[in-house]
C-alpha positions as CSV (number, residue, x, y, z in Angstrom):
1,X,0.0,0.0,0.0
2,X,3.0,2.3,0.6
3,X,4.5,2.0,-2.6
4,X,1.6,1.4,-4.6
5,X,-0.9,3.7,-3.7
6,X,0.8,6.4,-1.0
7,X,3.7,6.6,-3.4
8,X,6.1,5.9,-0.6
9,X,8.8,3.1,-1.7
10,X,9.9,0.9,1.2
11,X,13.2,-1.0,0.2
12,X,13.8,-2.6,3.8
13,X,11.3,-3.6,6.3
14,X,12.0,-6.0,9.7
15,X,10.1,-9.2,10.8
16,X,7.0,-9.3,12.5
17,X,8.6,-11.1,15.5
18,X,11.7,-11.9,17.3
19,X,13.9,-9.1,19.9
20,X,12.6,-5.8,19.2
21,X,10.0,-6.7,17.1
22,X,7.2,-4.0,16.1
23,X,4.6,-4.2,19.0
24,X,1.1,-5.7,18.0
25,X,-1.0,-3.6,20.3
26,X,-4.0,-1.4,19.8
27,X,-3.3,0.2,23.1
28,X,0.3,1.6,22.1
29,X,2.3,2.9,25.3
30,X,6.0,4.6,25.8
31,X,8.4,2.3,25.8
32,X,6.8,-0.5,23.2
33,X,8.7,-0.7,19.7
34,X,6.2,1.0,17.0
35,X,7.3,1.7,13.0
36,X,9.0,4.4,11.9
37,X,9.6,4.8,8.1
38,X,12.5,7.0,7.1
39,X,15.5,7.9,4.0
40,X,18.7,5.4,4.3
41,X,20.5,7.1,1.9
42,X,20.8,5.6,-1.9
43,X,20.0,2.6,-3.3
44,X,23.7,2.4,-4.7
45,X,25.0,2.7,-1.2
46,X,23.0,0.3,0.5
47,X,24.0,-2.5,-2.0
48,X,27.6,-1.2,-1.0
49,X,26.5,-2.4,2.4
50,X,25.3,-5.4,1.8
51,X,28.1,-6.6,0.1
52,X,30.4,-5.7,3.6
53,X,32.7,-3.5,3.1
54,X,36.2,-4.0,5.3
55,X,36.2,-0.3,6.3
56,X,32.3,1.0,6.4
57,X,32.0,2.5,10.0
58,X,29.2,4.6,11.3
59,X,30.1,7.8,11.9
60,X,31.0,8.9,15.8
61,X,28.5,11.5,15.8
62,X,25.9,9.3,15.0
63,X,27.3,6.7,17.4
64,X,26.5,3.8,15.2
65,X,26.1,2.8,11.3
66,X,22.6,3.3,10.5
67,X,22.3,0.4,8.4
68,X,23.1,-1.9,11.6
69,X,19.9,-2.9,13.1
70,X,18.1,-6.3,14.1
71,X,16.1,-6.5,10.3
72,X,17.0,-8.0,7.8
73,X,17.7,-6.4,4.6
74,X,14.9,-6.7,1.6
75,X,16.3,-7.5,-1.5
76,X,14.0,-5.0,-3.2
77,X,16.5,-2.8,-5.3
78,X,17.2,-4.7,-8.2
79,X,16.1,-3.0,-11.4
80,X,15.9,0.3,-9.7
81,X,17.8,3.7,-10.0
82,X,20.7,3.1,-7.9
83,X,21.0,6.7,-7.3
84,X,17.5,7.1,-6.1
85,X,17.1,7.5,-2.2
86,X,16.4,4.3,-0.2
87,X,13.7,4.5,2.2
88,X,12.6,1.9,4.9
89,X,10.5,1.1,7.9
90,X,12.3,0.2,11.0
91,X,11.6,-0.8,14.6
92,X,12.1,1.6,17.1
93,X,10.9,2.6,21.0
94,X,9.1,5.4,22.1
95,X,10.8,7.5,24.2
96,X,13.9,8.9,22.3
97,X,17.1,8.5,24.5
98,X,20.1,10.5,23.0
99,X,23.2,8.8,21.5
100,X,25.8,10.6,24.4
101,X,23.5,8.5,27.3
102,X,25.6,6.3,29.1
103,X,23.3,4.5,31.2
104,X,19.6,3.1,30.2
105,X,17.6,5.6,31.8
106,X,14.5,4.7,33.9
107,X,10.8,4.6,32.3
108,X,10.1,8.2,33.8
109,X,13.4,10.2,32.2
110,X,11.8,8.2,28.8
111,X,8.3,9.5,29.5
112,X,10.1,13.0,29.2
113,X,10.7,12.6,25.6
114,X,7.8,10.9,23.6
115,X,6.8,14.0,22.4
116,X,9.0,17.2,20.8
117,X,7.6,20.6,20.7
118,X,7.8,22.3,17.0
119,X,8.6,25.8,18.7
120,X,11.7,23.9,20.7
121,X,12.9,23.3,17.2
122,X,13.3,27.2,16.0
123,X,15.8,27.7,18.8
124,X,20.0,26.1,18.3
125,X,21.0,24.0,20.9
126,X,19.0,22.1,23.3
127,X,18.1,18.6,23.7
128,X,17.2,17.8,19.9
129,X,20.0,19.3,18.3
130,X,22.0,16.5,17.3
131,X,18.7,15.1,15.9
132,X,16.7,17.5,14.0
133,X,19.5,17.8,11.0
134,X,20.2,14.4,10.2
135,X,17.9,12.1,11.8
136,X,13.6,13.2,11.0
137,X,11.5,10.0,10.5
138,X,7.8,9.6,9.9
139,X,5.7,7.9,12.8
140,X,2.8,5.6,10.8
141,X,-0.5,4.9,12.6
142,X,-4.1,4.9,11.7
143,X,-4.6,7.1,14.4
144,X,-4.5,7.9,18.2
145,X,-6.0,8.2,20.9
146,X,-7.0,11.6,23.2
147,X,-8.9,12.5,26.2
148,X,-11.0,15.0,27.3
149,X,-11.8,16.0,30.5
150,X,-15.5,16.9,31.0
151,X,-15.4,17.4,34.9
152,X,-13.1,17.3,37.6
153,X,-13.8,13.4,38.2
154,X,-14.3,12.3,34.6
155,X,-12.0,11.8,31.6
156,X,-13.1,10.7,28.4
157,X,-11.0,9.0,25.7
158,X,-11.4,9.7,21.8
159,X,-10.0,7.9,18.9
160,X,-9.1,11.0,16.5
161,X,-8.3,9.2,12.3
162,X,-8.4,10.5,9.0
163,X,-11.5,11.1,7.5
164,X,-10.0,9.7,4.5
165,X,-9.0,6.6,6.1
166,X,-5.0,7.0,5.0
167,X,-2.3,6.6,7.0
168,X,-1.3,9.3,9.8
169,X,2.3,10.1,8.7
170,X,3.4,11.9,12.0
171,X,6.8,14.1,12.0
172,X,8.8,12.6,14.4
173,X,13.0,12.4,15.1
174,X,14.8,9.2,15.8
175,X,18.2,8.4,17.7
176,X,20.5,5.4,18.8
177,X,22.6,4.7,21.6
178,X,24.4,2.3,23.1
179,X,25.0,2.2,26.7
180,X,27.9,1.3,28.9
181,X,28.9,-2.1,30.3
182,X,26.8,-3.5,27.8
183,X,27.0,-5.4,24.4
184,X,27.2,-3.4,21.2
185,X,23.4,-3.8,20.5
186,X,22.1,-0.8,19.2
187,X,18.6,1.0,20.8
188,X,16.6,2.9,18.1
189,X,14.2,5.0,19.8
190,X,11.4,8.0,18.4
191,X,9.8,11.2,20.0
192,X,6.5,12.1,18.4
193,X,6.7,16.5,16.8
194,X,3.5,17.9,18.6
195,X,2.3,21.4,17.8
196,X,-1.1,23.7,17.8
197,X,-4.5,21.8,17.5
198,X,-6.5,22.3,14.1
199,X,-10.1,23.7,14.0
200,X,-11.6,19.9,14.4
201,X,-9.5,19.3,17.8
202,X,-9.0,22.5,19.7
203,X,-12.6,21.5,22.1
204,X,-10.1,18.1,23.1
205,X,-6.4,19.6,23.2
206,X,-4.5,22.4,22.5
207,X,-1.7,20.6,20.7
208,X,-2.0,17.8,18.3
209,X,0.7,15.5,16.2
210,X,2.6,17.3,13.0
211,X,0.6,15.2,10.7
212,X,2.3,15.4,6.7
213,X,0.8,14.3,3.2
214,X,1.8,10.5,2.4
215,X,3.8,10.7,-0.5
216,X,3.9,14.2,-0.8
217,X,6.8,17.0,-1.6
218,X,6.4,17.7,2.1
219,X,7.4,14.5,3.5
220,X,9.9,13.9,1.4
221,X,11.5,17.3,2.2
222,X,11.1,16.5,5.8
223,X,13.2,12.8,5.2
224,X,15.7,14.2,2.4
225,X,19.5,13.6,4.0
226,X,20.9,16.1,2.0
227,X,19.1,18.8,4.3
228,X,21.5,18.2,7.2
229,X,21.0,21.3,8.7
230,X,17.8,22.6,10.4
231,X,16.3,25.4,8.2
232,X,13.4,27.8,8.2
233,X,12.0,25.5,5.0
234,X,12.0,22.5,7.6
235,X,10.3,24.7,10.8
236,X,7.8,25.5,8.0
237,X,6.1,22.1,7.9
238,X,5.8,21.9,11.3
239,X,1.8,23.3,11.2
240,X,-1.7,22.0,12.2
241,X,-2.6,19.5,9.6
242,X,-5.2,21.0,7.6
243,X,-7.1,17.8,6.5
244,X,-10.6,16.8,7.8
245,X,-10.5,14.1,10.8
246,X,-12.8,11.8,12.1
247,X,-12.8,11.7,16.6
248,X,-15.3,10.1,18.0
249,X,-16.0,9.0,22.2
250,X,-14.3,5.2,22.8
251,X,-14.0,2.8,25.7
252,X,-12.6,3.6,28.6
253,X,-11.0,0.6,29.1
254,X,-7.8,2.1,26.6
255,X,-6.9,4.6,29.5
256,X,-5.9,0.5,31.2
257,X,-2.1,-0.2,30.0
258,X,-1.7,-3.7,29.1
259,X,-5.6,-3.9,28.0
260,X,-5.8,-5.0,24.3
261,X,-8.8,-5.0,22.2
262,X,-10.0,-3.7,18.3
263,X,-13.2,-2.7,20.2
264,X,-11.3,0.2,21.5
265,X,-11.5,2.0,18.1
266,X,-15.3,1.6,17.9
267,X,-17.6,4.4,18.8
268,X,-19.6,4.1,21.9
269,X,-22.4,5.4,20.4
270,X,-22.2,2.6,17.8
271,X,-24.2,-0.2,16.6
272,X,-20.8,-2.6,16.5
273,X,-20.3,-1.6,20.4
274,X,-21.5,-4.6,22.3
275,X,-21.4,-2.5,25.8
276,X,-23.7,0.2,23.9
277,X,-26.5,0.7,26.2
278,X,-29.1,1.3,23.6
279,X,-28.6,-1.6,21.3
280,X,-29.3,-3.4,24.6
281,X,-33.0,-2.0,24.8
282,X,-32.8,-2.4,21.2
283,X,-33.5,-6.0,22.1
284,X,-35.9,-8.0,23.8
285,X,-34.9,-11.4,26.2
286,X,-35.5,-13.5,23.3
287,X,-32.2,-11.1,21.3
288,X,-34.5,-10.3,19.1
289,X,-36.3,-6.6,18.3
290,X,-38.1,-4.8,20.6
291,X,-42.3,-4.0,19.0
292,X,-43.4,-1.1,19.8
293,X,-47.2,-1.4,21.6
294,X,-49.7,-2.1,19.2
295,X,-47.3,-2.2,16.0
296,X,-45.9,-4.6,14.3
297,X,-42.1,-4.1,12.6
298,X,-42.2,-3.8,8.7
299,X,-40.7,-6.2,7.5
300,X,-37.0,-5.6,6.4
301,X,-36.4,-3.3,8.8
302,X,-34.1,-2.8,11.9
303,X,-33.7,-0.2,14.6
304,X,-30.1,1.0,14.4
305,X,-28.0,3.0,17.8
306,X,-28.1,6.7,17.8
307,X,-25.1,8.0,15.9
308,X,-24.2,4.8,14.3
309,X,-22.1,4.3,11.1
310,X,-24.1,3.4,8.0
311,X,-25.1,0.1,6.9
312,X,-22.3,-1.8,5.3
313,X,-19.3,0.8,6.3
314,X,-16.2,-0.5,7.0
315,X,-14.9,-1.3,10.3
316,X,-11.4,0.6,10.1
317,X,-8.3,-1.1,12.2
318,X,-5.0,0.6,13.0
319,X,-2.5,-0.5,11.0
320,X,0.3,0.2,12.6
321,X,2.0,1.0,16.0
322,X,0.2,4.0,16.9
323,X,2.0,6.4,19.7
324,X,-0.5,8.9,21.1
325,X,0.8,12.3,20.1
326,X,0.3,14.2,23.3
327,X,1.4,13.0,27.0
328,X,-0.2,13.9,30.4
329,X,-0.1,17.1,32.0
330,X,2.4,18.0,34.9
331,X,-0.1,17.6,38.4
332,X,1.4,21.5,39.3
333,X,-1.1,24.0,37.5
334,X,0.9,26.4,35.0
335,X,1.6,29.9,36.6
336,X,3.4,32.7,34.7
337,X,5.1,32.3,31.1
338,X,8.3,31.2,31.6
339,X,10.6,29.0,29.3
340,X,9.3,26.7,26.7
341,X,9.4,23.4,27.5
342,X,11.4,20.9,24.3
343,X,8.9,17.7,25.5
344,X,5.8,19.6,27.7
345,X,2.6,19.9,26.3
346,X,1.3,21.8,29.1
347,X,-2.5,23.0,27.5
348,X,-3.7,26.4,28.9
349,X,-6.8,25.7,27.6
350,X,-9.9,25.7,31.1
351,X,-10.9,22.2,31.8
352,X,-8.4,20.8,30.0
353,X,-5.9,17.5,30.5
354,X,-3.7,15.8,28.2
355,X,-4.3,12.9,26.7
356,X,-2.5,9.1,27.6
357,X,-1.9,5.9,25.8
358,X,-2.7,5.3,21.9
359,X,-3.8,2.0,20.1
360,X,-2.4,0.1,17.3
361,X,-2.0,-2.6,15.5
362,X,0.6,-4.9,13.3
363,X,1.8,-3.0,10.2
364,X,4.3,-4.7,8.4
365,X,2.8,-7.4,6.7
366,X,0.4,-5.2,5.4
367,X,3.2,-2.8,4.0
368,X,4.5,-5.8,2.3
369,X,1.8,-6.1,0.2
């Protein structure tokens, strides 16, 4: 589907299982391994790789060769322009840890960077510096998840998609490390690029994932190599995807980590939700429709949940490892403006909290299509 009808070529992809394997989840947390897809230089220059050169080395600063991963390579590049850019999906965690940590950081230090804020980006320096000019990705999902607080005891989740039903090609930035006293195995990880909400999503968060065109000029700006230095052209797509989405009320069971369950993307208010209230009265002991007094049903006819989808729409699935693109708010209220934060999504909006896990799905097999 990515190369056929996204225009988005994939020349290397890893397996479905084994160590470090994509995560098959539809409720995607920090810290599981979800598909990034991303430029890996030339076609010409991979095959150079494969062939094992005596003296390829990865460079220092970018602490390890980027074609050294757990997935296999697939042979995909034969009658191809060997000078066109390769591009492949790879395996990674969420939760970016930077290539000059020592140590493996605990799972609250990761927490810290799932998210990147585009305005962090306009300033040198800081914590994604070494990142933003060589090493942008795309994040693939369906879609994620967010939640909106109506009152003070009550949080309810939405699943937000395209209305089109593509892809979600979130602008994210990847980095790999390798930590002391360990072996040489390198640990790809991904931070998700958050910035204002759109029109649809400002009444459930102030901020929202950098969302780009699949196949377009944009994205493959945003993944060329040769732009190895951050540039106003690449702040520019960092904007509030103007597309139409879908976001609908879901389960609260997805705010559960380690719950698992395609439900989760199903409207409450519809007809394929089995813990939908209505279609319940809907039904009679026997399962079968409810008469009204003194009339009988014409015949053909059913009596369908408020708000549900129309008769023989498609039930959509996430595709993909799906991070959620916003993380929880810091319990201490904001105060005065003070500095920006690179990874805080702190919403000033009233009444508002951030958002929590995001559910997915396996991706690969589907890409391979």
């Amino acid at each position: 589907m990515l190369q056929d009808e996204l225009n988005m070529p994939v020349d290397d992809a890893p397996e479905d299982e084994g160590n470090g394997a994509p995560r098959q989840s539809y409720n995607f947390a920090p810290g599981y391994h979800g598909i990034v897809y991303r430029a890996d230089g030339n076609l010409q220059a991979q095959q150079h790789i494969q062939h094992g050169p005596e003296d390829h080395e990865g460079e220092e600063g970018d602490n390890v060769d980027e074609s050294e991963d757990a997935s296999p390579r697939q042979t995909q590049t034969q009658n191809q322009d060997p000078d066109r850019l390769a591009y492949k999906l790879q395996s990674m965690r969420w939760g970016v840890i930077p290539s000059w940590t020592k140590r493996k950081p605990d799972y609250s230090s990761m927490l810290k960077t799932i998210n990147c804020r585009d305005d962090s980006l306009a300033s040198p320096g800081g914590l994604w510096a070494s990142m933003k000019g060589k090493k942008r990705c795309i994040v693939l999902a369906q879609g994620f998840y967010e939640w909106l607080q109506k009152s003070p005891k009550e949080k309810v989740p939405h699943f937000v998609k395209r209305k089109d039903g593509k892809l979600m090609c979130m602008a994210g930035l990847w980095d790999c490390v390798r930590f002391e006293g360990e072996d040489e195995t390198p640990h790809f990880t991904f931070t998700v690029i958050t910035t204002s909400s759109n029109r649809q999503l400002k009444f459930l968060h102030d901020r929202m994932p950098v969302i780009l065109e699949p196949g377009s000029q944009e994205l493959r700006m945003w993944l060329d190599p040769k732009r190895n230095e951050w540039s106003k052209d690449l702040q520019a797509l960092l904007k509030p995807f103007k597309g139409e989405v879908d976001v609908y009320p879901v389960s609260k069971e997805v705010g559960k980590v380690g719950n698992n369950s395609p439900s989760f993307m199903i409207p409450v208010a519809s007809k394929e939700n089995k813990n939908n209230i209505a279609n319940f009265f809907a039904k009679g002991s026997d399962g079968q429709p409810m008469k009204e007094p003194g009339k009988e049903p014409k015949s053909g006819s059913k009596r369908d949940a408020p708000g549900s989808p129309e008769e023989g729409s498609p039930q959509k699935k996430v595709m993909t490892s799906a991070p959620s693109p916003t993380k929880p708010s810091s319990s201490k209220p904001a105060t005065s403006r003070g500095k920006i934060s690179a990874t805080s999504n702190a919403s000033k909006s009233p009444r508002k909290l951030k958002g929590a896990a995001a559910g997915s799905h396996k991706i690969t097999s589907f890409f391979k299509k």
